[in-house]
C-alpha positions in Angstrom: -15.9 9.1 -75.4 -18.9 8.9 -77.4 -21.0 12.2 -76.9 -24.2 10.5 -78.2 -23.8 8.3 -74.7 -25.3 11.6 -72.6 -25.6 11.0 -68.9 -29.7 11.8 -68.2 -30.5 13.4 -64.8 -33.9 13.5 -63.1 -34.2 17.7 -62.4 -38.1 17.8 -60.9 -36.4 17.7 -57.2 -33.9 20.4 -58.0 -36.7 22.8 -59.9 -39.1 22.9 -57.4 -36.6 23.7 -54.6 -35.1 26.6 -57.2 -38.5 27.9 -58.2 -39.0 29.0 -54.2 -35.7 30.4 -53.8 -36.1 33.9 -55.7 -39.5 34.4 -53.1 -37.3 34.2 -50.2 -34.6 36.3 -51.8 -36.6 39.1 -52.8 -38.1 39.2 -49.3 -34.8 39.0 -47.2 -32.9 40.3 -49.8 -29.9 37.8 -49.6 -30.1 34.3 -51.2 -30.2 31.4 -48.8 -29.8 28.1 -49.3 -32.0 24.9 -48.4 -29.8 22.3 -47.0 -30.9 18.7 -47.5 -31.3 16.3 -45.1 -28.1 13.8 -44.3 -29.0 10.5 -44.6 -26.4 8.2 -43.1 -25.9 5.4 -45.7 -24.9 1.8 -44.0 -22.2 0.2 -46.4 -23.5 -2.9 -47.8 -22.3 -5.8 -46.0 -24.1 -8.3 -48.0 -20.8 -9.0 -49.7 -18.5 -9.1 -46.7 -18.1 -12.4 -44.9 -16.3 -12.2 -41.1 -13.8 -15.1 -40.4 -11.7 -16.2 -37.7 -8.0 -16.7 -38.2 -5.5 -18.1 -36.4 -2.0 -17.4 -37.8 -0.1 -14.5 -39.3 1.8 -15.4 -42.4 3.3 -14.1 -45.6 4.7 -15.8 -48.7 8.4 -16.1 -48.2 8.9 -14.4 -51.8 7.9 -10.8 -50.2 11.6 -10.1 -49.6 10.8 -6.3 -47.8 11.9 -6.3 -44.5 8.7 -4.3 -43.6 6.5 -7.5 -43.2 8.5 -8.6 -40.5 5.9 -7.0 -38.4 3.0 -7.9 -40.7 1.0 -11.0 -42.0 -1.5 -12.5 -44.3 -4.3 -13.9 -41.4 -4.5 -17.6 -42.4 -5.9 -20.5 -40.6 -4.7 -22.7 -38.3 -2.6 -24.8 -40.6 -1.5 -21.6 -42.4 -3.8 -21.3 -45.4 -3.8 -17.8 -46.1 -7.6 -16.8 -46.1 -7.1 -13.2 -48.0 -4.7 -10.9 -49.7 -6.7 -8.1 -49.3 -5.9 -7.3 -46.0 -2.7 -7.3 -43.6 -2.4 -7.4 -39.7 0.0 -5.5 -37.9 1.5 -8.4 -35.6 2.4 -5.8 -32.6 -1.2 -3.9 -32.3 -3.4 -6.2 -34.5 -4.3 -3.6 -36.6 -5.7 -3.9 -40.2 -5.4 -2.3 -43.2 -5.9 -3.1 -46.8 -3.2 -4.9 -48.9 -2.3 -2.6 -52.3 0.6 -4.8 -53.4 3.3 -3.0 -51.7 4.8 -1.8 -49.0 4.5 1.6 -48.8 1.4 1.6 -46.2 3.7 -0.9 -44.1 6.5 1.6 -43.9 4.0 4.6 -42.8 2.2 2.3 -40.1 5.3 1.9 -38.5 6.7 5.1 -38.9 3.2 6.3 -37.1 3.2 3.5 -34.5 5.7 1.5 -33.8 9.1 4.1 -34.5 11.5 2.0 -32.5 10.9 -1.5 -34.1 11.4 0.7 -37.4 14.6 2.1 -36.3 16.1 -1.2 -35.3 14.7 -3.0 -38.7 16.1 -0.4 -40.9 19.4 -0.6 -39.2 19.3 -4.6 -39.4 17.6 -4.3 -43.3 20.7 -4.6 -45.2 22.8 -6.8 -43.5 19.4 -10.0 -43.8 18.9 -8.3 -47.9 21.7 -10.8 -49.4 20.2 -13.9 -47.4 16.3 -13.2 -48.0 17.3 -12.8 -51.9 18.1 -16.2 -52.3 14.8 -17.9 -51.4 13.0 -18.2 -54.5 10.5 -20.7 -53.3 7.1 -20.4 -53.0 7.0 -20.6 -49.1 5.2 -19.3 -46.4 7.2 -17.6 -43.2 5.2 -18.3 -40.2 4.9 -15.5 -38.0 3.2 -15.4 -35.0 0.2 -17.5 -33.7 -2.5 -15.2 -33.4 -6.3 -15.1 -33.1 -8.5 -12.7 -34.8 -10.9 -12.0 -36.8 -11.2 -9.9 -40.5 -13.9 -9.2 -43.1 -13.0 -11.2 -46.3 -15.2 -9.8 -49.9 -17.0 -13.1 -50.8 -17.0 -12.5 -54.3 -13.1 -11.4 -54.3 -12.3 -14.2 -52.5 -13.7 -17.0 -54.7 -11.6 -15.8 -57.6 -8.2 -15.6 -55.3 -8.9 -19.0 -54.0 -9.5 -21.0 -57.5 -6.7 -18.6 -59.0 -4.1 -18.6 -56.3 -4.7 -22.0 -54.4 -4.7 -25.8 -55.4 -5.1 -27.9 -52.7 -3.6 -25.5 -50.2 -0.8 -24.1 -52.4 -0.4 -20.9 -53.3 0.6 -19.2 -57.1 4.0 -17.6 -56.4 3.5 -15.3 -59.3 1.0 -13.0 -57.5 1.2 -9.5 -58.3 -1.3 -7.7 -57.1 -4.4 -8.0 -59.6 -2.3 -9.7 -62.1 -2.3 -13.4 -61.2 -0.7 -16.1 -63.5 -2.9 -19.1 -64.5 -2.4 -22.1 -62.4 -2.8 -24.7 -65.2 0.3 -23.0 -66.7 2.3 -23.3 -63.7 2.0 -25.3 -60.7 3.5 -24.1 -57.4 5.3 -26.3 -55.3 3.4 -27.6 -52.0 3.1 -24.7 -49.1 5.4 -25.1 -46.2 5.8 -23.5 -42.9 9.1 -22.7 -41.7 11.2 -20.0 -39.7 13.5 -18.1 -41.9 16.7 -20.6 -43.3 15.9 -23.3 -41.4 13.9 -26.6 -42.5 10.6 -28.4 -41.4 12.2 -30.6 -38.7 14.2 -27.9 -37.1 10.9 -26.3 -37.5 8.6 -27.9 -35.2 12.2 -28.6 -32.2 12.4 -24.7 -32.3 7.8 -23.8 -32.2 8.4 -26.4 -29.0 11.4 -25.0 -27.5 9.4 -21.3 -27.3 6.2 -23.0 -26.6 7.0 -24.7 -23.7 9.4 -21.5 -22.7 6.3 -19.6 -22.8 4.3 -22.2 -21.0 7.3 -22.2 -18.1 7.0 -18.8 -17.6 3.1 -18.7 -17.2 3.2 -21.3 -14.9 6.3 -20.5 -12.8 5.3 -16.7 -12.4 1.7 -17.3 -12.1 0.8 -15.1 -15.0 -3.1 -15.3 -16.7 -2.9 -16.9 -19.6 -4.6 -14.1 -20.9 -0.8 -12.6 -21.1 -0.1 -14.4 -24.4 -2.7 -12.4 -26.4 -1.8 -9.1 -24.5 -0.5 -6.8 -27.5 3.1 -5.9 -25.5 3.4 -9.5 -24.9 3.6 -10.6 -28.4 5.1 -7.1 -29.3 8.2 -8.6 -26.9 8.4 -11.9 -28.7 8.2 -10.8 -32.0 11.2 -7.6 -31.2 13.2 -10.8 -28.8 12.9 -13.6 -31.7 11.0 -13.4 -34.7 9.0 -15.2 -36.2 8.0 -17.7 -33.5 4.8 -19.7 -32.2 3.0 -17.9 -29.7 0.6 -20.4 -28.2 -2.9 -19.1 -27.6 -5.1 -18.6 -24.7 -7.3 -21.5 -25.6 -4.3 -23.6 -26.3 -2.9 -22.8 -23.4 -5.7 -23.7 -21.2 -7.6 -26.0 -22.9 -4.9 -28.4 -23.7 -0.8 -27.2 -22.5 -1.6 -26.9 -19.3 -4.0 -29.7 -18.6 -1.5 -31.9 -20.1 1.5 -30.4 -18.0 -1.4 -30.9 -14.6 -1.2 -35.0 -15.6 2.4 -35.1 -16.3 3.1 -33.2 -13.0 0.5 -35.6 -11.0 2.0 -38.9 -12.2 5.5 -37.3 -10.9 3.7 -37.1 -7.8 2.2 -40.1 -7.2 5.1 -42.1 -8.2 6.7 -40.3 -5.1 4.2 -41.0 -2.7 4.2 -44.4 -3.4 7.5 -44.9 -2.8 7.3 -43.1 0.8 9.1 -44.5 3.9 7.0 -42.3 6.6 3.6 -41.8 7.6 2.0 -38.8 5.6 1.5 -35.2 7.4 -0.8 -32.3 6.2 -0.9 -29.1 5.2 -3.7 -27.1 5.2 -3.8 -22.8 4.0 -6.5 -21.1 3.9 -6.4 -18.0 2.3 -8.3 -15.5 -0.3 -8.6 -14.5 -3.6 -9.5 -11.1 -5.5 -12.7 -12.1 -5.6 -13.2 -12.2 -1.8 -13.7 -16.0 -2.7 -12.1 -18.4 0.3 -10.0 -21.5 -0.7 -7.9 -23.9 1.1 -4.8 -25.4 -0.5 -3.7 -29.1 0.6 -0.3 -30.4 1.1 1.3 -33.7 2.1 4.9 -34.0 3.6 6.8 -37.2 3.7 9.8 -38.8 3.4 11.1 -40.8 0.4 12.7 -44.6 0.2 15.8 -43.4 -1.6 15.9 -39.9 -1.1 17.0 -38.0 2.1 15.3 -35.0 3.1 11.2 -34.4 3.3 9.0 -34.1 0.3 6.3 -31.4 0.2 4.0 -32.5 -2.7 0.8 -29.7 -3.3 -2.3 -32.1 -4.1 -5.4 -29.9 -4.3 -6.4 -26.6 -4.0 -10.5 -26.0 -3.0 -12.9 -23.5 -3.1 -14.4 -23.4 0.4 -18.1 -22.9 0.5 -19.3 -21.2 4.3 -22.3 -23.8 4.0 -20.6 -26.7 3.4 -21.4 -29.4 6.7 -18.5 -31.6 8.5 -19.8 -34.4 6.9 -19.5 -32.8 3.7 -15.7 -32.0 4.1 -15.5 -35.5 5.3 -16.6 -36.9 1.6 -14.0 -34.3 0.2 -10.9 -35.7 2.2 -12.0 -39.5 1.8 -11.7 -38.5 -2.3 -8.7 -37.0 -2.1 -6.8 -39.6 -0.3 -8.6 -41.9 -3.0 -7.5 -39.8 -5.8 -3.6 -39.5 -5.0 -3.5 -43.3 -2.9 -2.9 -42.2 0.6 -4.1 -44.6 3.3 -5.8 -42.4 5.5 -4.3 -44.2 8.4 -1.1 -43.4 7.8 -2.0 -39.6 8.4 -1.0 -38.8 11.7 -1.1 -35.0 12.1 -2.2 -31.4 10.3 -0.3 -28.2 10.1 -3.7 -25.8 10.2 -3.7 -22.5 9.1 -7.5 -22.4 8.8 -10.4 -20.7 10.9 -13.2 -23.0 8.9 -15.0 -24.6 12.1 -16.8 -27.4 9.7 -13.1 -28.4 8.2 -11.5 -28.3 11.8 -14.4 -30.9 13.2 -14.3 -33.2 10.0 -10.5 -33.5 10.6 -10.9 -34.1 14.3 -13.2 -36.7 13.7 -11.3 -38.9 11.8 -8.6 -38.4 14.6 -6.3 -36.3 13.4 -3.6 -33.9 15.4 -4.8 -30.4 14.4 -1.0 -28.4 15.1 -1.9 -24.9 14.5 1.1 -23.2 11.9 3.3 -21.1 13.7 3.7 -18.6 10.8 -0.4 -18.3 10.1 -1.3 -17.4 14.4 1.4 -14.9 14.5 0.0 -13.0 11.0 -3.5 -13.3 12.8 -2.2 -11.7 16.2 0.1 -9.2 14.8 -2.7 -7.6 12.8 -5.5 -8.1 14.9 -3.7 -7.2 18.0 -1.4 -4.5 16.9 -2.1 -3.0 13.2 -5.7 -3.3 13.3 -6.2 -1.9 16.9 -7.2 2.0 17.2 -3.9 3.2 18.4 -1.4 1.9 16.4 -3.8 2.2 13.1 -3.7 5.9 13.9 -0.1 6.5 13.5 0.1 3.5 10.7 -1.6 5.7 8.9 0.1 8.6 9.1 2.6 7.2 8.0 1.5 5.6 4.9 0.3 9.3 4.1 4.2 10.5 5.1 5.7 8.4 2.8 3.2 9.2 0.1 3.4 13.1 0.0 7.3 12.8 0.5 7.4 10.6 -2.7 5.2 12.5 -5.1 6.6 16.0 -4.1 7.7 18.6 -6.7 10.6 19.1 -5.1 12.3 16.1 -5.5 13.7 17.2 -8.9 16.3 19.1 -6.6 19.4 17.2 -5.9 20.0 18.2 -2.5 16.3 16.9 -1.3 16.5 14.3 -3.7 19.1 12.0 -2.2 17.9 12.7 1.3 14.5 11.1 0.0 16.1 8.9 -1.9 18.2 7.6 0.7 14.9 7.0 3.0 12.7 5.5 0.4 15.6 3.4 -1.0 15.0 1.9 2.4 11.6 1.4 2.5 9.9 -1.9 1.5 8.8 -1.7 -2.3 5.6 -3.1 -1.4 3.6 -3.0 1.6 1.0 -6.3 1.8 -1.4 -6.5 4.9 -1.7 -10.5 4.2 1.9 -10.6 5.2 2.5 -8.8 8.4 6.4 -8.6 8.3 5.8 -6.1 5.4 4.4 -3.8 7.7 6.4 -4.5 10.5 9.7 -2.9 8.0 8.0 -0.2 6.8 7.8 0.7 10.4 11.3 -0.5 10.9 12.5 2.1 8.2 10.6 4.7 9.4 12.3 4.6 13.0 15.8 4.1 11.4 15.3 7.0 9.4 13.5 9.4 11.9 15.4 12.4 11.9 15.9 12.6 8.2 11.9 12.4 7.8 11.4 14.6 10.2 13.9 16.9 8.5 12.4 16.4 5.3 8.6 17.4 6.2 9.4 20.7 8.1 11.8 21.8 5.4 9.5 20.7 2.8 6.3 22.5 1.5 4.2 19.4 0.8 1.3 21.0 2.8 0.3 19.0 5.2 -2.7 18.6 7.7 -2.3 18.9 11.4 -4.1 15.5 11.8 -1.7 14.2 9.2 2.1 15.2 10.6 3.6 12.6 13.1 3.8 13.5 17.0 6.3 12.7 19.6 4.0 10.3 21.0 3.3 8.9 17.8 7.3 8.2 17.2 7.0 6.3 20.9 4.3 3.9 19.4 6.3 3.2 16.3 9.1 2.5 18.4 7.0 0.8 20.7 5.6 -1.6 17.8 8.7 -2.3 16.4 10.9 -3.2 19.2 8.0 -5.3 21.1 7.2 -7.4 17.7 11.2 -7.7 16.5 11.4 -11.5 18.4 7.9 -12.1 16.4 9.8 -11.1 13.2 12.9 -13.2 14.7 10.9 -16.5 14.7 9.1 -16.0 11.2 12.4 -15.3 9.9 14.2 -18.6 11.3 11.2 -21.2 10.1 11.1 -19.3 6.7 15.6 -19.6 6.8 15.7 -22.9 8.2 16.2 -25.5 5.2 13.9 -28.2 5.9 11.6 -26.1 9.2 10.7 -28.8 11.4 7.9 -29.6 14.0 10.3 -29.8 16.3 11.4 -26.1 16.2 7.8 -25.1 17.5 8.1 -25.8 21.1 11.7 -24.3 21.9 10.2 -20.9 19.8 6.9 -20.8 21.4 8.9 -21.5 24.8 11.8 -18.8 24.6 9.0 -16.3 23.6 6.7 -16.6 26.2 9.2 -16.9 29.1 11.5 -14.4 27.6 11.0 -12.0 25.2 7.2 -11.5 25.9 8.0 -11.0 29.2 6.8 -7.6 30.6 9.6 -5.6 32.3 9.4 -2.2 34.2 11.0 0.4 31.7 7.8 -1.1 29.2 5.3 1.2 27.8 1.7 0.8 28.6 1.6 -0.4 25.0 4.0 -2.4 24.8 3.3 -4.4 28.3 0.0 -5.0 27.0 0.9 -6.1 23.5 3.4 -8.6 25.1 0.7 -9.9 27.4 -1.9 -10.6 24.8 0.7 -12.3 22.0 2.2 -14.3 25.6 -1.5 -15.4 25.9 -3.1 -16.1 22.8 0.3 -18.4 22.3 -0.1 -20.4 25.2 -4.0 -20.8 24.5 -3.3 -21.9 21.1 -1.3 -24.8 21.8 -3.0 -25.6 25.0 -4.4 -28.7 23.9 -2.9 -31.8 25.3 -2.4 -33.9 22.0 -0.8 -31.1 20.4 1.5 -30.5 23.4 2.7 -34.3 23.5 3.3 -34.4 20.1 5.4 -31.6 20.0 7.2 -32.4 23.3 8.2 -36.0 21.2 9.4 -34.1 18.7 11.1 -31.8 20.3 13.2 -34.8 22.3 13.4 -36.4 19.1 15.5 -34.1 17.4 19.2 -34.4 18.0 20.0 -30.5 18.6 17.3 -30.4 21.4 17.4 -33.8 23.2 18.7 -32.3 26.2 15.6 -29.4 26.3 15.2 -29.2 29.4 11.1 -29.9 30.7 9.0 -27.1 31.2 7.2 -26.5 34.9 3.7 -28.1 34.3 4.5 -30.7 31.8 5.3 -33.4 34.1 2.1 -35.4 32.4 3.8 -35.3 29.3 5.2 -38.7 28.0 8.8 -39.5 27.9 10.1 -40.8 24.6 10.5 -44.3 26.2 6.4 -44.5 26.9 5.7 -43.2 23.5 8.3 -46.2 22.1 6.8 -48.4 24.2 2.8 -47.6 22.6 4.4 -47.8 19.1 6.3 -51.3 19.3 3.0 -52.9 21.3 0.5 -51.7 18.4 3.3 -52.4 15.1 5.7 -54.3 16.4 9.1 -54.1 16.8 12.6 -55.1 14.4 13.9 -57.6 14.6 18.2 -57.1 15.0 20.4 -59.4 12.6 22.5 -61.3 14.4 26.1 -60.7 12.4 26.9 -57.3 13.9 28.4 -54.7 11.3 31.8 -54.7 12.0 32.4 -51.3 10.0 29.6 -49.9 11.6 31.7 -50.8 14.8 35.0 -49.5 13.7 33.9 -45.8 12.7 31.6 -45.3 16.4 34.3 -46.8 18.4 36.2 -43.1 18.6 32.7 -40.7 19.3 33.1 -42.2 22.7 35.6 -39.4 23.5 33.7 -36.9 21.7 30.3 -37.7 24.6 32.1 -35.8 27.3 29.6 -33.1 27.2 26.6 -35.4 28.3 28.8 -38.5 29.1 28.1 -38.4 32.9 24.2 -38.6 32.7 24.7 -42.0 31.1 27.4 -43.8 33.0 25.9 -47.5 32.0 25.7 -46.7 28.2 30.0 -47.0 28.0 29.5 -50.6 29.1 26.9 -51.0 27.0 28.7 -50.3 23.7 32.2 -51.2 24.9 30.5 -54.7 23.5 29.8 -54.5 20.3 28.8 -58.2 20.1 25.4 -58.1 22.0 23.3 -60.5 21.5 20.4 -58.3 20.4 18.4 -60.7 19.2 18.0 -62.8 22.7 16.9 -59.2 24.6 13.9 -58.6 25.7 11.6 -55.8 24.1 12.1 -53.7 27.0 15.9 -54.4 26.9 16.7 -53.5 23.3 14.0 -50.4 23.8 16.4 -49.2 26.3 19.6 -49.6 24.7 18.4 -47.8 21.7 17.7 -44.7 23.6 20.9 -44.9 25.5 22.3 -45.2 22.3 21.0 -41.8 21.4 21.2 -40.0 24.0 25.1 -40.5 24.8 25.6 -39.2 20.7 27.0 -35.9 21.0 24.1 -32.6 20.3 24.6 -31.8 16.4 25.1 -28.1 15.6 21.6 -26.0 15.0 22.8 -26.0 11.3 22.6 -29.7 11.0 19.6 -31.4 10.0 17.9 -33.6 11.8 16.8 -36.1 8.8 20.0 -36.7 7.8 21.5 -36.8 11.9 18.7 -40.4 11.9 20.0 -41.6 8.7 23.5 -41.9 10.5 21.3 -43.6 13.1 19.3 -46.1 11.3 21.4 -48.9 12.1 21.5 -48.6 15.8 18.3 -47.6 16.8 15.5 -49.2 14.3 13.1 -49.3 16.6 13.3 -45.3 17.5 14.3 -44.2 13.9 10.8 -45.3 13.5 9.2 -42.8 16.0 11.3 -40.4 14.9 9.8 -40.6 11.1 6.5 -40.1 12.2 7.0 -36.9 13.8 9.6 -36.0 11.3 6.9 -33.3 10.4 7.0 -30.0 7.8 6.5 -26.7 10.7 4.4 -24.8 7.9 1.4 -25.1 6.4 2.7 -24.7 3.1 6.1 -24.4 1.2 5.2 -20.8 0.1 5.7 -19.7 3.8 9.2 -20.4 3.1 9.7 -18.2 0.1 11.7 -14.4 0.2 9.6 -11.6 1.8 9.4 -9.8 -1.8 8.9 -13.3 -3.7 6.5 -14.0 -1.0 4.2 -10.5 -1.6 4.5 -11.2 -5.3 3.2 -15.4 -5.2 0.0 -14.3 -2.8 -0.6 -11.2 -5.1 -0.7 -13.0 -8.7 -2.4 -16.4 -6.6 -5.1 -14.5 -5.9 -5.8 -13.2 -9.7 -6.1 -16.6 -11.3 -9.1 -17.4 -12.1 -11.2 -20.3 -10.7 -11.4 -22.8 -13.3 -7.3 -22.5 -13.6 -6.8 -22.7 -10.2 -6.2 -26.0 -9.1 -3.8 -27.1 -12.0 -1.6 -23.8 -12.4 -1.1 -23.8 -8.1 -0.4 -27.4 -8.5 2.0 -27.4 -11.4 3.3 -24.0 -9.9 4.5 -25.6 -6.4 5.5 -29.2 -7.9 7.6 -28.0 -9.8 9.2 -25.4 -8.2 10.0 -28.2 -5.4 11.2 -30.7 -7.7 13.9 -28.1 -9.2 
């Protein structure tokens, strides 16, 4: 160094703080020192420019296992924007780039010790294949958004020396970069590992849409994707892969899945055979916000069964008028090409007053859901009343203490507890009263062993907190008085395709039977029996509701002989109803070359009518002679003969069902097959009432998460598809 080159330094602040030093010293007689004042200095950002990326890649030449985990941030169609820095693709964090990999190898070592463990096992075994690739190609990594500071000045160089027209110099070397007009790259691809550009894109699809199915499907956010233990899961399950992003997700996958899904269904209502039913659930979401979901159930041309097609789900505002709702159906029949006359009846499961007059006034059958007034009266008239909330509580507070006890770590008290809680319902979920009605269930079934394990157990407890005998009486009390309640969910939710016609026999054997009081009752549970006995009969008091459901009920094979209740001698028979429907659609006309076939195979169930044969003595005659003249009957002739014709058919099973029982029938009774469709009608409101108790908890629970503008379309894709499969 050249000595004449002397570094000068400005003194004058340092002197005058030294001169006043030996003052103070000689008066204290110790030397103290004068601290400056810290000054924090802002770095200089004037430099620094912030960008967005959207992928994570590195050149395929960087053969270290190490960046399996890490990545260049480059744009959306993979143009790296900076070497300088690196992203972590499992907890997005960065850290400069100093051209190797030693920083890689300690991030992981500090963070992430188990995907380190598993690459370093894996490393030598993938060393031979990632050798050979010599090209100047990029690996795609993940999809991921982000932002990173980029030096402006640095940058500007690395671009003109490293990239031509979006390709990159494959003889970088950390500050050393070889001059571009000496060498040209090849053109930057994107690939996954050995295989090429077509397979390429087939496989990004393939995990796309995988990812996309399980958002819908399970209801997740679509916030999940950009969770960092999501994308740490796909990157340890297969890597590298596409993750698609939030925005993609719902600003374009799933809007495009939402039109794809409501062609589907369209083309199926068109091709309907029936008139059109409704569903309509109310129900609310985390944000105390009140929706209604709307579904439609009818039969198809060429398929057997019913179809339960999900069309909209609405945000219910409390100030909306009757008129208003009104507007809202008339669209929505509009929207998915449903002639409003051809809507018959509603399955409600709704307590809106301004919904329930718009639908009445356009003459609708408002059936209340089965399902929806026995969750309203099991908590409102058991688990929400003073008494039984009580002892509910206690026991929530039981099972609580029991399960976060110390002692459990013994193995003698630990497979007592384990053997009760095994028992108990993993999740309890007041929307869905049978939860609560098993955790009550478990609790009487293991009694004694509770009752064991809190007076053995130090856990602590308050005297207002500990269970009594006459608190064990209302449990019992509870459970045994709602167990026919829990009996009739459980048969709608079992039943394959839950009919209408299920309602009335339920309702029926529950109100003359098992809600019957009886003398050995409690005082609780006579009165608990009387108010559900009540509010059922009031329910479907109304006299439309009762003659549809008494149709229905003689309309379906298995209870064509239900006998009629005391009271409902008003009610139409099915030949009255028949009779209203020919006069206002007219009739079918028979053909007049019988179906000999037809003929053959019903000749034998003759024998098999012995049950029922004597109640219809005429109806042997009748089709002893298979050649009727159909066609020169009167109306009121071949009316008749068609319900002879079904009721001399022998009573189905309770497993069979009913849809495909009629389409046996067609043939013989056109007319009635006809009656029979239109009250061919789904029992619940919606096909999530049908789901597993657990699967059911879980559906409401993540339903009531998604946010409002993704509402509609994931609930809609959600149930579509999960009918169609």
């Amino acid at each position: 160094m050249n000595r004449n080159n002397k570094i000068s330094i400005d003194l004058k602040p340092f002197l005058q703080t030294t001169s006043q030093t030996p003052t103070v010293a000689s008066n204290n007689g110790k030397k103290r020192k004068t601290k400056r004042p810290y000054t924090k200095t802002q770095p200089d950002r004037s430099n620094v420019e912030t960008v967005s990326y959207q992928k994570l890649v590195v050149p395929k030449r960087m053969h270290s296992p190490y960046w399996k985990y890490f990545g260049f941030p480059a744009s959306e169609v993979g143009v790296i924007l900076t070497q300088d820095h690196i992203i972590c693709m499992l907890c997005k964090k960065q850290f400069a780039y100093k051209s190797n990999t030693t920083n890689l190898k300690v991030h992981l070592q500090s963070r992430h010790k188990t995907e380190l463990m598993v690459l370093e096992m894996g490393s030598s075994k993938d060393c031979s294949l990632k050798k050979r690739h010599v090209k100047n190609e990029l690996m795609l990594l993940a999809t991921s958004e982000g932002q990173v500071d980029i030096n402006k000045s640095n940058n500007k160089v690395k671009q003109q020396d490293v990239y031509v027209q979006g390709e990159i110099s494959e003889n970088f070397d950390g500050e050393n970069v070889t001059n571009v007009n000496e060498q040209t790259p090849p053109p930057m691809s994107v690939f996954y590992q050995d295989i090429d550009n077509s397979s390429c894109d087939m496989i990004s699809k393939v995990v796309s849409d995988a990812i996309t199915e399980f958002v819908i499907t399970d209801l997740h956010l679509p916030d999940i994707v950009e969770g960092k233990g999501f994308q740490r899961l796909i990157a340890t399950l297969r890597s590298p892969c596409e993750i698609p992003g939030k925005y993609k997700l719902e600003q374009d996958i799933i809007p495009r899945i939402y039109e794809t899904t409501r062609a589907t269904v369209l083309n199926s209502i068109a091709n309907s055979c029936s008139t059109f039913a409704l569903g309509i659930e109310e129900w609310t979401c985390s944000s105390l916000n009140d929706y209604i979901t709307i579904s439609v159930f009818f039969q198809q041309l060429d398929k057997e069964g019913l179809c339960i097609k999900q069309l909209a789900t609405i945000l219910c505002n409390p100030n909306r008028t009757p008129n208003e709702w009104c507007g809202i159906l008339g669209s929505l029949f509009v929207n998915w090409n449903i002639n409003i006359n051809q809507v018959k009846t509603v399955i409600k499961a709704f307590t809106n007053n301004n919904l329930d007059a718009a639908l009445r006034t356009q003459g609708f059958i408002l059936i209340p859901c089965l399902v929806y007034e026995l969750q309203n009266l099991c908590t409102k008239l058991c688990f929400e009343t003073e008494e039984v909330l009580d002892v509910l509580t206690k026991c929530r507070t039981v099972s609580a203490k029991l399960h976060h006890h110390n002692a459990l770590t013994s193995v003698t008290v630990q497979d007592n507890v384990v053997q009760v809680f095994n028992s108990f319902l993993s999740r309890e979920y007041p929307q869905i009263w049978t939860t609560t009605y098993h955790y009550l269930e478990r609790f009487v079934q293991r009694k004694d062993t509770i009752k064991t394990l809190c007076s053995t157990l130090d856990i602590g407890f308050f005297p207002h907190e500990l269970l009594t005998d006459k608190d064990w009486s209302v449990i019992e009390d509870v459970v045994t008085t709602l167990e026919p309640l829990k009996v009739t969910v459980t048969t709608l939710s079992e039943e394959k395709i839950p009919l209408i016609s299920l309602l009335k026999p339920l309702i029926n054997q529950l109100t003359s039977h098992h809600l019957k009081s009886k003398p050995s009752d409690s005082c609780l549970a006579s009165n608990l029996k009387n108010a559900f006995a009540n509010q059922l009969n009031w329910k479907y008091n109304n006299i439309d509701v009762q003659t549809f459901l008494h149709i229905s009920t003689l309309l379906d094979p298995r209870f064509k002989d239900f006998p009629m209740i005391e009271g409902e001698e008003h009610l139409p028979t099915i030949k009255q109803e028949l009779v209203k429907m020919v006069e206002s659609e007219g009739s079918v006309t028979y053909d007049a070359k019988p179906n000999t076939s037809e003929i053959d195979t019903n000749m034998p169930k003759k024998t098999r009518v012995s049950g029922i044969g004597f109640l219809l003595g005429s109806v042997a005659n009748v089709r002893s002679s298979p050649i009727v003249n159909k066609e020169n009957m009167s109306l009121e002739d071949r009316l008749n003969l068609e319900i002879a014709q079904y009721e001399s058919e022998q009573t189905p099973c309770l497993e069979e069902c009913p849809l495909l029982w009629w389409s046996r029938m067609s043939s013989k009774c056109q007319n009635l097959i006809r009656l029979a469709r239109k009250h061919f009608v789904y029992a619940l409101s919606g096909s999530s009432s049908k789901l597993p108790l657990e699967l059911q908890t879980l559906y409401y629970i993540k339903r009531s998460q998604i946010n409002q503008e993704l509402m509609d379309k994931m609930l809609f894709i959600n149930a579509n598809i999960a009918e169609n499969n």
